[in-house]
C-alpha positions as CSV (number, residue, x, y, z in Angstrom):
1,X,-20.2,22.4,-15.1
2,X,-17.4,20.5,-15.4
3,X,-14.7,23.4,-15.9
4,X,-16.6,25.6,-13.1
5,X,-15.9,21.9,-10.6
6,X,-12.4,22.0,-11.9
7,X,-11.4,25.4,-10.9
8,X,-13.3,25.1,-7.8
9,X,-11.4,21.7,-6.8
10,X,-8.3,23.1,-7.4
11,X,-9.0,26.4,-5.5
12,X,-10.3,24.0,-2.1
13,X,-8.8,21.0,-2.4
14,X,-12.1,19.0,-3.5
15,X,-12.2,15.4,-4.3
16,X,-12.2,14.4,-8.3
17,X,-15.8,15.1,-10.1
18,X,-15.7,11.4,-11.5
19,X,-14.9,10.5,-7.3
20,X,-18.3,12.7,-6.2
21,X,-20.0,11.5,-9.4
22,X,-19.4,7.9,-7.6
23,X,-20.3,9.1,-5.0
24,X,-23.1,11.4,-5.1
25,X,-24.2,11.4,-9.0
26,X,-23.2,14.6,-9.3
27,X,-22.8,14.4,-12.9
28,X,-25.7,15.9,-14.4
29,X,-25.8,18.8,-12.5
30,X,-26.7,22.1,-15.2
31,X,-23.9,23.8,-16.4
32,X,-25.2,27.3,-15.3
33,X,-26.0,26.1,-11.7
34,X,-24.3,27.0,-8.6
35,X,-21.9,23.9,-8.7
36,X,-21.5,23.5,-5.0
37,X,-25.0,24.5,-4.0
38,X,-26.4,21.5,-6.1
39,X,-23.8,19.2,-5.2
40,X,-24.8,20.1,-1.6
41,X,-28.6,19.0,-2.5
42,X,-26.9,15.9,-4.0
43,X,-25.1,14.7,-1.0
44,X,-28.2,15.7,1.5
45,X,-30.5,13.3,-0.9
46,X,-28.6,10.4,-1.4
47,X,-27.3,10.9,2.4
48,X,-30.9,11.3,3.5
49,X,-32.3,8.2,1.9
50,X,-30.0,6.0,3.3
51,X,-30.6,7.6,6.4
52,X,-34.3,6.8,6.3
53,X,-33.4,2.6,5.9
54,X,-31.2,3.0,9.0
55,X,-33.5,4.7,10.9
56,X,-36.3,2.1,10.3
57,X,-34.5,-0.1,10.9
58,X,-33.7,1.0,14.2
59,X,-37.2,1.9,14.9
60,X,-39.7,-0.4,12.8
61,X,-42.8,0.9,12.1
62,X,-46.0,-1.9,11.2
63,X,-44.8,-2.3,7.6
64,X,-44.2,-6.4,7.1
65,X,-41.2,-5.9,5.1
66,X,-39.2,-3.0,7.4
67,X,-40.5,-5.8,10.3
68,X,-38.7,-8.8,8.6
69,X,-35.7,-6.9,8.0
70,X,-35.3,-5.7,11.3
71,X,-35.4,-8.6,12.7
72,X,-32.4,-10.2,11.2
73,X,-30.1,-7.1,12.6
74,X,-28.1,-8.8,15.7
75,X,-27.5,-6.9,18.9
76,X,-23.7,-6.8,17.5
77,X,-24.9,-5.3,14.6
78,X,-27.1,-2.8,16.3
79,X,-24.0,-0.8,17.5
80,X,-22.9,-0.2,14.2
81,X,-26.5,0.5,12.6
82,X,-27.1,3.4,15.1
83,X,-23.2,4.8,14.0
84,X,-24.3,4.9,10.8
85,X,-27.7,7.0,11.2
86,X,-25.8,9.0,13.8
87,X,-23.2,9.9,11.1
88,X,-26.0,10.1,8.4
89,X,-28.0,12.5,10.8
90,X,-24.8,14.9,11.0
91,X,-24.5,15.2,6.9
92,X,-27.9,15.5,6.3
93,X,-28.3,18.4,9.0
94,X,-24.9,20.2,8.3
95,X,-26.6,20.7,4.8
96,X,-30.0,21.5,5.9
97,X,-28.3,24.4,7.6
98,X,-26.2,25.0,4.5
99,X,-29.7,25.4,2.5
100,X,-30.4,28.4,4.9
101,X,-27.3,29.9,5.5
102,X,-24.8,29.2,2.1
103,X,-21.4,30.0,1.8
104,X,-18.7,28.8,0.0
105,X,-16.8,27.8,2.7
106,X,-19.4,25.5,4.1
107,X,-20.1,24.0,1.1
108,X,-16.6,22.9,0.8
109,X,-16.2,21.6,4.6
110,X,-19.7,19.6,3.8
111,X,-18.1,18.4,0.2
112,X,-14.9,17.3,1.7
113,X,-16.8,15.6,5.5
114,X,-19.6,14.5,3.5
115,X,-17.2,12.6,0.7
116,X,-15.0,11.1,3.8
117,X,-17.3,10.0,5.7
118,X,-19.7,8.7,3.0
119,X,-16.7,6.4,1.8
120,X,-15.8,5.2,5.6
121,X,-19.5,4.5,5.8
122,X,-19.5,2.2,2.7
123,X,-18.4,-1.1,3.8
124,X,-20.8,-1.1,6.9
125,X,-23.4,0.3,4.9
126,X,-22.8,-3.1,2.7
127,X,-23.0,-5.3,5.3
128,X,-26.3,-3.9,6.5
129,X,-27.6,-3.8,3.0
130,X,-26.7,-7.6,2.7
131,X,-28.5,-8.2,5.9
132,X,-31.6,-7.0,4.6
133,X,-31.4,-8.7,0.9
134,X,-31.1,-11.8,3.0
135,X,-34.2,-11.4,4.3
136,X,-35.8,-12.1,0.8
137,X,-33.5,-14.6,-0.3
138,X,-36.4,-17.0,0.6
139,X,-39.8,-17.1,-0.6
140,X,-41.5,-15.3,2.2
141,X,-44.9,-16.6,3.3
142,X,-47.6,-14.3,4.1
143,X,-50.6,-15.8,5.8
144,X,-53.7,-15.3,4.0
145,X,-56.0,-15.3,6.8
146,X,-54.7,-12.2,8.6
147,X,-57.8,-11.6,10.9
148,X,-59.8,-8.5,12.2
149,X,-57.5,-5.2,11.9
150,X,-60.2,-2.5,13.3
């Protein structure tokens, strides 16, 4: 896999495979697989799961711990959440529709975008992340006598 990445990089341009192994954990992709296919799948999971924290923490659903999350973001932060799931939401769909219609020259546009934009994404990303390991930094209480759900 390694030499079939190589050739491929230097051919489009393509970051390093230790960069998109950082990035994407790309590493263990099979030898006789489609290189840039499966790095495609790579960058639409991680992408996607990300994705999913942003977007419920945008929209909450009844789960205590999205709920007490959530409610730490600020209105300053909110701006910057939804810019995030925005640019999520454009990887993720560029390679759903590169799962139905491949080429090579798509893969590499989504590889390069995907690769940039994931990196510009990071520090925000953190920050969000820290927001929502603050919200078990203390012992959370959960009342015991939670009344009639039905």
């Amino acid at each position: 896999m390694k030499d079939k990445y190589e050739k491929l990089r230097k051919k489009h341009g393509l970051p390093s495979l230790g960069e998109m192994d950082a990035a994407f954990e790309v590493g263990s992709i099979e030898k006789d697989a489609n290189v840039l296919r499966e790095i495609a799948k790579r960058i639409y999971d991680k992408v996607d799961s990300y994705t999913q924290v942003f977007e419920s923490l945008i929209h909450p659903d009844s789960r205590f711990s999205v709920m007490l999350e959530a409610s730490l973001i600020t209105p300053k932060e909110r701006p910057v959440l939804n810019q995030l799931y925005n640019k999520g939401m454009r990887i993720t769909r560029e390679a759903l529709e590169l799962g139905v219609d491949y080429n090579e020259e798509k893969a590499v546009r989504l590889i390069k975008n995907s690769y940039k934009e994931w990196n510009s994404m990071k520090p925000e990303m953190i920050s969000i992340i820290g927001k929502m390991k603050k919200a078990w930094s203390e012992q959370v209480k959960i009342e015991e006598d939670r009344g009639y759900f039905g």
